[in-house]
C-alpha positions in Angstrom: -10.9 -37.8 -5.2 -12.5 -34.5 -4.2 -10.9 -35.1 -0.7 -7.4 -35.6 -2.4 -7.9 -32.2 -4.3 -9.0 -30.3 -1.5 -5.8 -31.4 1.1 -3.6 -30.6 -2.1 -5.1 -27.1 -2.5 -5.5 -26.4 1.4 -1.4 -25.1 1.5 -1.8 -23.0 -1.6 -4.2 -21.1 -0.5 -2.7 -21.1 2.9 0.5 -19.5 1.4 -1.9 -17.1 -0.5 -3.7 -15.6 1.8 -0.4 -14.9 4.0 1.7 -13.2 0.9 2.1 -9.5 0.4 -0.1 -8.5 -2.1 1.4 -7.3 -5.0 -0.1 -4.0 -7.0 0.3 -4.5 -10.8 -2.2 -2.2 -11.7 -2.1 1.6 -12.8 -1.5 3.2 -8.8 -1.5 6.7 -8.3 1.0 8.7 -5.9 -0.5 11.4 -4.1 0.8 14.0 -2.1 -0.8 17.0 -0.4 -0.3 18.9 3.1 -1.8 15.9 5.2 0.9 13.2 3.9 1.7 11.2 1.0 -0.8 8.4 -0.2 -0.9 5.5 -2.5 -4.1 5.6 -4.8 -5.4 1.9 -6.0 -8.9 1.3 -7.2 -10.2 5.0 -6.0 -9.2 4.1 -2.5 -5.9 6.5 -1.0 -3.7 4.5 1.4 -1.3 6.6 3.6 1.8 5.3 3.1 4.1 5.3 6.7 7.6 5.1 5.5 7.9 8.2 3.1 11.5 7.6 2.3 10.5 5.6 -0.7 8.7 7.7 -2.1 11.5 11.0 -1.6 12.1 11.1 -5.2 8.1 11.1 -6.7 5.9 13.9 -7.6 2.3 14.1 -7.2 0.4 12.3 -9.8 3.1 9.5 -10.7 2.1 6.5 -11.8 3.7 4.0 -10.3 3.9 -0.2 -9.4 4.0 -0.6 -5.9 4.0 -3.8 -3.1 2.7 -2.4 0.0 1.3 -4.1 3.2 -1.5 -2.5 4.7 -0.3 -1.9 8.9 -2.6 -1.1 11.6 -0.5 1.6 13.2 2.4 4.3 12.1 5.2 4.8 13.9 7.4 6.3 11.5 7.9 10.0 10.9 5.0 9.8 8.6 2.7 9.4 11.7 3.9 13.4 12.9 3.8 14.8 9.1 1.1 16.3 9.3 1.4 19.9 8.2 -2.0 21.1 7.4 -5.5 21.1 8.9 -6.9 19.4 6.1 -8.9 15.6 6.3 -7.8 13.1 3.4 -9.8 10.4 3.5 -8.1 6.9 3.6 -8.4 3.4 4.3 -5.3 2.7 6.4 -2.0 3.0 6.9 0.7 0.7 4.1 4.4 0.2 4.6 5.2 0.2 1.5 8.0 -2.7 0.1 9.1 -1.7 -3.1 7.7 1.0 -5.6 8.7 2.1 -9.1 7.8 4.3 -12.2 5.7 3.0 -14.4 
């Protein structure tokens, strides 16, 4: 029986672990001189393609679905206006994002 169960769930969590991962909680937008940023659990991610975000202000809460990327190629990538460091975990291409 616990062999049955365990080829049944195998494909779920298969399918799971390849999804995009969906943000339902409170995220913060940030922008500042060094780019724009998704905050989500006190961790900023820079987000790559900035056109989504053309119409939010620093501070919005938002819902977002991002995938975190290893590398920027966008115009993000040569943003960069200041001489400031943001800390961040990574680069996101970000899917979909609305108020909340």
């Amino acid at each position: 029986m616990k062999k049955v169960i365990l080829l049944l769930a195998a494909p779920i969590l298969l399918m799971s672990a390849t999804c995009k991962k969906t943000i339902d909680k409170p995220t913060v937008f940030i922008k500042d001189c060094t780019g724009s940023y998704l905050r989500y659990e006190g961790k900023d991610y820079h987000i790559c393609n900035t056109e989504m975000t053309a119409t939010l202000s620093n501070g919005d809460t938002v819902s977002a679905i991002f995938n975190k990327i290893k590398e920027c190629n966008g115009a993000a990538r040569n943003g960069i206006i200041c001489m400031m460091y943001h800390a961040n975990e990574g680069w996101i291409q970000v899917v979909s994002i609305k108020h909340k």
